[in-house]
Backbone as CSV, one residue per row, in Angstrom:
resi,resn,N_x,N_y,N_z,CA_x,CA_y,CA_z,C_x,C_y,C_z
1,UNK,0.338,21.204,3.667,0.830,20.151,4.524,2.357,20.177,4.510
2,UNK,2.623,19.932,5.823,4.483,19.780,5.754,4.918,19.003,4.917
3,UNK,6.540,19.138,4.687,6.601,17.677,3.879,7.340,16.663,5.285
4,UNK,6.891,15.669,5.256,6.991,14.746,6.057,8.335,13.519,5.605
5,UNK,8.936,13.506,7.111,10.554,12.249,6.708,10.009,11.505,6.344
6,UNK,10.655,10.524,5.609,10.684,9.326,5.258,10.006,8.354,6.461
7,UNK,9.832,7.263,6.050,9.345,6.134,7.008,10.324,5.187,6.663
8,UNK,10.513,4.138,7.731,11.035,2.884,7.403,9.836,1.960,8.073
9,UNK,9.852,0.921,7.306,9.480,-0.108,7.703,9.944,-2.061,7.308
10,UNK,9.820,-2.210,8.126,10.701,-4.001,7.428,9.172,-5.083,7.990
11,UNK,9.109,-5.677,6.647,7.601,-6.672,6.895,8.285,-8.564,6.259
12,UNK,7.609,-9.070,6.836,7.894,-10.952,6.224,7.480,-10.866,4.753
13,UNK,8.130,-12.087,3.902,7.515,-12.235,2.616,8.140,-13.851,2.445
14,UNK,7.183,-14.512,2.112,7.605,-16.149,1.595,8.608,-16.264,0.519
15,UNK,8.681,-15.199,-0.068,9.787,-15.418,-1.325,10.112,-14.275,-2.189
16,UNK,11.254,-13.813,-1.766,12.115,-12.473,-2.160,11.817,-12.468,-3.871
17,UNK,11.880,-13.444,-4.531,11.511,-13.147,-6.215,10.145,-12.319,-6.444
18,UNK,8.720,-13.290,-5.486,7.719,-12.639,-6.168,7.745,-11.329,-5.603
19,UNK,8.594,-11.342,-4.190,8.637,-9.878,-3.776,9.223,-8.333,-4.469
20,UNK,10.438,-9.063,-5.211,10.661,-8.184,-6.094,9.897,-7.840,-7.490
21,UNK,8.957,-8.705,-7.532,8.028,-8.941,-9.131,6.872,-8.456,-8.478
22,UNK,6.596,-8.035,-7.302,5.101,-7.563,-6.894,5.646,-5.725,-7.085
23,UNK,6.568,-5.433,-5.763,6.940,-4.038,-5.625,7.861,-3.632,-6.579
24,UNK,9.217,-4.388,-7.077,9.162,-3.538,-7.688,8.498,-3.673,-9.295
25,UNK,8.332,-4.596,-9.843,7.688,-4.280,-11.478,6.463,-4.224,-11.014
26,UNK,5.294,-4.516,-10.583,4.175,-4.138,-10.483,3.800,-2.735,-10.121
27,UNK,4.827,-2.335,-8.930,4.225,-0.685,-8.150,5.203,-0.035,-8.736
28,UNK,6.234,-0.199,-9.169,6.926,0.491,-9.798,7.722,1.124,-8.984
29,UNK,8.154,0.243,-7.345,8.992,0.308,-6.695,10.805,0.324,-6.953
30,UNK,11.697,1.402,-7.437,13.041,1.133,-7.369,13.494,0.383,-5.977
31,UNK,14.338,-0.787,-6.723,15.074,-1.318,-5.549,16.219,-0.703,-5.075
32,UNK,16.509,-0.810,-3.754,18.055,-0.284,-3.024,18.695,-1.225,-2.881
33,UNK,19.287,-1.437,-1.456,20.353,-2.422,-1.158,19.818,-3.556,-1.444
34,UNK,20.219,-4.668,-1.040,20.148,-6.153,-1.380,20.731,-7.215,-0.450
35,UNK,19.999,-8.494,-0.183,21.103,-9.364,0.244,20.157,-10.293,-0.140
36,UNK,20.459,-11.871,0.134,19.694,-12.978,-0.516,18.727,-13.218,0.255
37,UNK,18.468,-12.372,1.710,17.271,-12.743,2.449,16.279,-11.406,2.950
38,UNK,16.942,-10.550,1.962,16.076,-9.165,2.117,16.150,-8.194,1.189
39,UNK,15.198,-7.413,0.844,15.753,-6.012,-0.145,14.616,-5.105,-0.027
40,UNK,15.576,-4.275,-0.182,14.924,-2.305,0.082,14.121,-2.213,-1.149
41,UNK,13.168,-1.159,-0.993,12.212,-0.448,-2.004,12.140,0.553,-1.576
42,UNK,12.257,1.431,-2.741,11.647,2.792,-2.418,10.189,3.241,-2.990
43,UNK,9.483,2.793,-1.427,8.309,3.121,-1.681,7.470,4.354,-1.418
44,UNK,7.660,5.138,-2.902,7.202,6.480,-2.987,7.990,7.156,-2.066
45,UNK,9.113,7.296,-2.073,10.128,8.060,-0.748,9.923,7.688,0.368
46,UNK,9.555,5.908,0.844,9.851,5.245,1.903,10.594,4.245,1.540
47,UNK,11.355,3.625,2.700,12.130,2.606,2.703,11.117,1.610,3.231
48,UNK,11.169,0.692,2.587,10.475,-0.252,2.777,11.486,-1.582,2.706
49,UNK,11.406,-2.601,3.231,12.566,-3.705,3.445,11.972,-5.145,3.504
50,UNK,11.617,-6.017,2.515,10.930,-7.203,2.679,12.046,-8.484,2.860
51,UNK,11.687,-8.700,4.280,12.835,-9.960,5.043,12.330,-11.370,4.030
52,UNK,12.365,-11.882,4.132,12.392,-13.572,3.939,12.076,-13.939,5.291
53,UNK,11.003,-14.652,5.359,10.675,-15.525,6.616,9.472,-16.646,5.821
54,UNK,9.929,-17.693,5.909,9.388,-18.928,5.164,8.260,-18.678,5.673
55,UNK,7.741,-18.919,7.052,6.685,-19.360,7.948,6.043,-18.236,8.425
56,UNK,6.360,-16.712,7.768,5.499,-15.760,8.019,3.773,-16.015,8.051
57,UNK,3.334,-15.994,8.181,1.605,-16.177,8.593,0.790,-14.787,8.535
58,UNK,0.482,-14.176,7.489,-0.801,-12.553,7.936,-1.807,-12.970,8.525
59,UNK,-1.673,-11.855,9.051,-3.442,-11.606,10.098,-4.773,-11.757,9.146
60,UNK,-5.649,-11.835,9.788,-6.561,-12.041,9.156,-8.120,-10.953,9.335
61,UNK,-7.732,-10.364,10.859,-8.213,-9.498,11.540,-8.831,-8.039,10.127
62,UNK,-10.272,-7.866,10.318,-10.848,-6.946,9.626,-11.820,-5.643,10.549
63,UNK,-11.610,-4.646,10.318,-12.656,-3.484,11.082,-12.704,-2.692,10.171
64,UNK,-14.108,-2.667,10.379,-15.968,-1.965,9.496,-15.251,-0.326,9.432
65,UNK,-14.726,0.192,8.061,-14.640,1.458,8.011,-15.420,2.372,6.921
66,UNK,-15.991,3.086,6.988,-17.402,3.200,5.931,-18.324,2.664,4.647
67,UNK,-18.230,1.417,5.546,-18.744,0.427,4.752,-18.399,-0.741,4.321
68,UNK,-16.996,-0.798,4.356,-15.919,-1.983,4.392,-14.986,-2.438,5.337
69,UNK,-14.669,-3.571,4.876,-14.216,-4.136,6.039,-12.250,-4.185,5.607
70,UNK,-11.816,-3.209,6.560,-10.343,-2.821,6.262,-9.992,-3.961,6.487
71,UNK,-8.600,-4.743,6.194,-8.062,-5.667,6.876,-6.593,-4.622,7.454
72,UNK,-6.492,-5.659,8.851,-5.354,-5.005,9.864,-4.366,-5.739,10.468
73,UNK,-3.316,-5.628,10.254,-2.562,-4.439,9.809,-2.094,-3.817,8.299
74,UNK,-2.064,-2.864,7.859,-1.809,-3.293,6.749,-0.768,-1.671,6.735
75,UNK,0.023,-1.661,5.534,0.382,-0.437,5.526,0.380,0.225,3.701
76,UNK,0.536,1.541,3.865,0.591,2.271,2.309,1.272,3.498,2.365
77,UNK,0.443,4.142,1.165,1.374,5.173,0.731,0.035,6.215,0.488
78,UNK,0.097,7.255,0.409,-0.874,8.505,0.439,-0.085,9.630,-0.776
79,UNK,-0.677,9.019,-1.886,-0.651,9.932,-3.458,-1.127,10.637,-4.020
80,UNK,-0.559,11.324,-4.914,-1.530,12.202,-5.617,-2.362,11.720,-6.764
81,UNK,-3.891,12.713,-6.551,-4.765,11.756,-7.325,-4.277,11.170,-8.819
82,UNK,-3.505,12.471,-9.042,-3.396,11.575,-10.971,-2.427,9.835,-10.718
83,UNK,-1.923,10.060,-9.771,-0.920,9.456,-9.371,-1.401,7.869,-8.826
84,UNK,-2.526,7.957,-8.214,-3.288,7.209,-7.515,-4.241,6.359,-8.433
85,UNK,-4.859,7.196,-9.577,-5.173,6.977,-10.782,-4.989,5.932,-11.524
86,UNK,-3.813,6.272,-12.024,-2.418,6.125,-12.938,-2.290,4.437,-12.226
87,UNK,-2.132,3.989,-11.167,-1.660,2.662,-9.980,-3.337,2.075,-10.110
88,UNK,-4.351,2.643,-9.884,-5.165,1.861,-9.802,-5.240,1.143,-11.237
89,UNK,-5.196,2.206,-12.226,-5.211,1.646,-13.502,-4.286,-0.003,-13.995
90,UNK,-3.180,0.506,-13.380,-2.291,-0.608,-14.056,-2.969,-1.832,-12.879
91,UNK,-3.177,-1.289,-11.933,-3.522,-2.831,-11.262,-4.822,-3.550,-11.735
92,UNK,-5.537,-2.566,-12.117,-6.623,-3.741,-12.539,-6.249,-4.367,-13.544
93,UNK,-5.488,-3.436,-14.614,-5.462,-4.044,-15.889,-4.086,-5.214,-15.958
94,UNK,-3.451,-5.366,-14.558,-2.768,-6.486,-14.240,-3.841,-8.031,-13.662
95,UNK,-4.889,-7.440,-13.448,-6.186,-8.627,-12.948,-5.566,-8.483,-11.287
96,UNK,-5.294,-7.546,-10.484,-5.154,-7.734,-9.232,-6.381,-8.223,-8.719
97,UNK,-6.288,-8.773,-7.642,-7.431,-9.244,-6.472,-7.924,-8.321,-5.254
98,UNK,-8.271,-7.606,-5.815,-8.232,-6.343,-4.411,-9.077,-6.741,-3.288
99,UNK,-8.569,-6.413,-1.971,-9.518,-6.631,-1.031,-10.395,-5.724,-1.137
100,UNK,-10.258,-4.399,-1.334,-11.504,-3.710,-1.810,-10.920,-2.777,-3.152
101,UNK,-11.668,-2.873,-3.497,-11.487,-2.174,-4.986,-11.459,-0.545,-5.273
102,UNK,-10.734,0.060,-5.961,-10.376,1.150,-5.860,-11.720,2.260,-6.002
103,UNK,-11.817,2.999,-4.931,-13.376,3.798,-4.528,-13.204,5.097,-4.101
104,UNK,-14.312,5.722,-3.777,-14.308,6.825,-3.012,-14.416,6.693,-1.770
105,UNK,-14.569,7.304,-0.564,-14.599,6.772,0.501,-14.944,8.436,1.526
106,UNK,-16.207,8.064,2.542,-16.199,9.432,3.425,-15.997,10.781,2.373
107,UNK,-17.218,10.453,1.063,-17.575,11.691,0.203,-18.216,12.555,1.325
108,UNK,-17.924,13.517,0.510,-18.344,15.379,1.147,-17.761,15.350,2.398
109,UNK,-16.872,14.835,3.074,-16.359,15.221,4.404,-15.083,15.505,3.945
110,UNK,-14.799,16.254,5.150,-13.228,16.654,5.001,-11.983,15.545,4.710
111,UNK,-12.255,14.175,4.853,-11.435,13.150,4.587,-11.845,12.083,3.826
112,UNK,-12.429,13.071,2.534,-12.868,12.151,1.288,-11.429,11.898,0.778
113,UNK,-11.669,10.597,0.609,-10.206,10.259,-0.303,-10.631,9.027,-1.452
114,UNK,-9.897,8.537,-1.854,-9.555,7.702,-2.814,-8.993,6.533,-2.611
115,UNK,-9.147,5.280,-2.848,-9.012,4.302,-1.572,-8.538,3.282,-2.535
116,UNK,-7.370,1.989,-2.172,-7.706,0.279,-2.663,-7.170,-0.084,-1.775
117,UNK,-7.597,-1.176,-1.973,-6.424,-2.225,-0.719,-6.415,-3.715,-1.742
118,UNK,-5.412,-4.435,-1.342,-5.057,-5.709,-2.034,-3.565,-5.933,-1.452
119,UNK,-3.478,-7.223,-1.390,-2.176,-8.003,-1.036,-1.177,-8.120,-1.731
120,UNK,0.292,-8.186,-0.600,1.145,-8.448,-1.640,1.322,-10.243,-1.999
121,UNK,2.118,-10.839,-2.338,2.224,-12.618,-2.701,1.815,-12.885,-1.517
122,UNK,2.627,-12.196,-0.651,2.581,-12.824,1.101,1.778,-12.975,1.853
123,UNK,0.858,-12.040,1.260,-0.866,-11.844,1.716,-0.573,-10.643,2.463
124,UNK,0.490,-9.859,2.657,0.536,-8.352,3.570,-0.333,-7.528,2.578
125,UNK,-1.308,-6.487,3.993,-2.106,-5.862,3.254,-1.221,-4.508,3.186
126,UNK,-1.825,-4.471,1.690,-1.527,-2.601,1.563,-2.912,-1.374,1.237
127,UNK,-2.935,-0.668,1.284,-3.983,0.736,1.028,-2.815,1.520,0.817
128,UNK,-3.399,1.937,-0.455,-2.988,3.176,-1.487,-4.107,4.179,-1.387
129,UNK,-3.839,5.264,-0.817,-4.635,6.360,-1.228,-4.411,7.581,-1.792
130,UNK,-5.794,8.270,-1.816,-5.600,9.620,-2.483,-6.062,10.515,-2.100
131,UNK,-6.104,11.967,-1.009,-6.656,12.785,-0.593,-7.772,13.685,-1.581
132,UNK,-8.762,13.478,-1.252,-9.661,15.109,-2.677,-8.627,16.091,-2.279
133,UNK,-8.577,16.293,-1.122,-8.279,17.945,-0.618,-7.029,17.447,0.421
134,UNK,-5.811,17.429,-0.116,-4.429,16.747,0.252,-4.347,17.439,1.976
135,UNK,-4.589,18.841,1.361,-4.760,19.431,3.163,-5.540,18.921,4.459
136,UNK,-6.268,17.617,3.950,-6.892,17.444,5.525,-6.757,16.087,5.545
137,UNK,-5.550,15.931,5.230,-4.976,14.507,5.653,-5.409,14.060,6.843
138,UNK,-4.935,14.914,7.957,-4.892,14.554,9.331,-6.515,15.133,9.691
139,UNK,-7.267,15.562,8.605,-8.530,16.901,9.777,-9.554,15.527,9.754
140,UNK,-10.034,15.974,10.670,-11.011,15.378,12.240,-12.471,15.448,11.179
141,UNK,-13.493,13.836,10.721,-14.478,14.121,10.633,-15.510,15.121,11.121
């Protein structure tokens, strides 16, 4: 697989503290820049940017993906298994609340992977995954 640019993305959060106590000491997100109503993470070699917006509101919206029900929108990061491992581990053994709990997902097909999802304070969803076979990221059930 190529190696792929960076992403940016900027999402709402009710309160920049637990935001910094979710990404970065929980995921083990380094912080970047800073200001009192926003701050960078580097998440896994993305920029990631959580604003402050008091009255942010998440979706609530869910669609049936082999067997579970994704919530949408949500965004993540695509790791390597020891790596993926290693994160599921500390989150349980932090008592996270996962919306779905860390699994296999679309075994024996070309886009078996390794799966969690769970919220940040704000209720934004994330999915962390893990490719079996990193090469068919993108390949077609």
């Amino acid at each position: 697989m190529a190696e792929l640019p960076p992403f940016h993305l900027a999402f709402p959060v009710h309160d920049i503290a637990a935001a910094r106590a979710f990404y970065g000491t929980l995921l083990g997100c380094p912080e970047g820049r800073s200001a009192a109503d926003w701050v960078d993470f580097d998440f896994y070699g993305h920029q990631i940017v959580a604003h402050h917006s008091p009255d942010a509101k998440p979706r609530a919206h869910r669609n049936p993906v082999d067997g579970h029900d994704v919530p949408v929108p949500h965004f993540g990061a695509v790791l390597k298994m020891d790596h993926w491992k290693a994160l599921a581990a500390r989150l349980e053994a932090a008592g996270t609340d996962f919306v779905i709990a860390p699994t296999i997902r679309f075994e024996g097909l070309p886009g078996e992977q390794a799966t969690m999802f769970f919220l940040d304070p704000s209720g934004n969803a994330l999915e962390i995954k893990a490719m079996a076979n990193p090469e068919n990221l993108f390949a077609k059930q």
